[in-house]
C-alpha positions, 0 to 999 in steps of 0.5 A, a space after each residue: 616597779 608597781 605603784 599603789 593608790 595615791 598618796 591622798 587616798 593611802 593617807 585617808 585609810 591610814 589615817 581611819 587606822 591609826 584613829 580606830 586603834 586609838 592613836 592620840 595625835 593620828 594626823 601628826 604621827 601618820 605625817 612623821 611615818 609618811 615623811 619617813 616612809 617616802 623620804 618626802 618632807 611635809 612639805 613636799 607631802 602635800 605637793 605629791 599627794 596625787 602621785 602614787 605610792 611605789 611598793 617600797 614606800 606601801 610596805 615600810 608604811 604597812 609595817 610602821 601602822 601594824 608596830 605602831 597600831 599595837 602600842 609601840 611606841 612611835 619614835 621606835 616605829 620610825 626610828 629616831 626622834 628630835 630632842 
């Protein structure tokens, strides 16, 4: 499978994303879509952000920062959400 740049430096041009297209809590949103794009816990985020990021994971991210980055709301960007 091909891999992609690793995870700190997908989260950082991400992260500049979500911020240009004026998301009000960009770390937190950008940490719920990885955590659902990669299947990692935050915790288990921090321990992989050298690993490299599979294809699988890029583009369920890609998708979810394009939705998200029009005005979709997240909680239909990532598919569920905690009440």
């Amino acid at each position: 499978m091909t891999t992609f740049r690793s995870w700190r430096e997908v989260r950082a041009a991400s992260l500049e994303r979500l911020r240009d297209a004026s998301i009000d809590h960009p770390a937190q949103e950008l940490r719920w879509m990885i955590e659902r794009a990669s299947g990692r816990t935050s915790a288990e985020q921090v321990a992989a952000l050298d690993e490299a990021v599979t294809e699988r994971e890029a583009v369920h991210l890609e998708a979810m920062l394009t939705r998200r980055g029009a005005g979709e709301p997240l909680q239909y960007v990532v598919g569920s959400w905690g009440f």
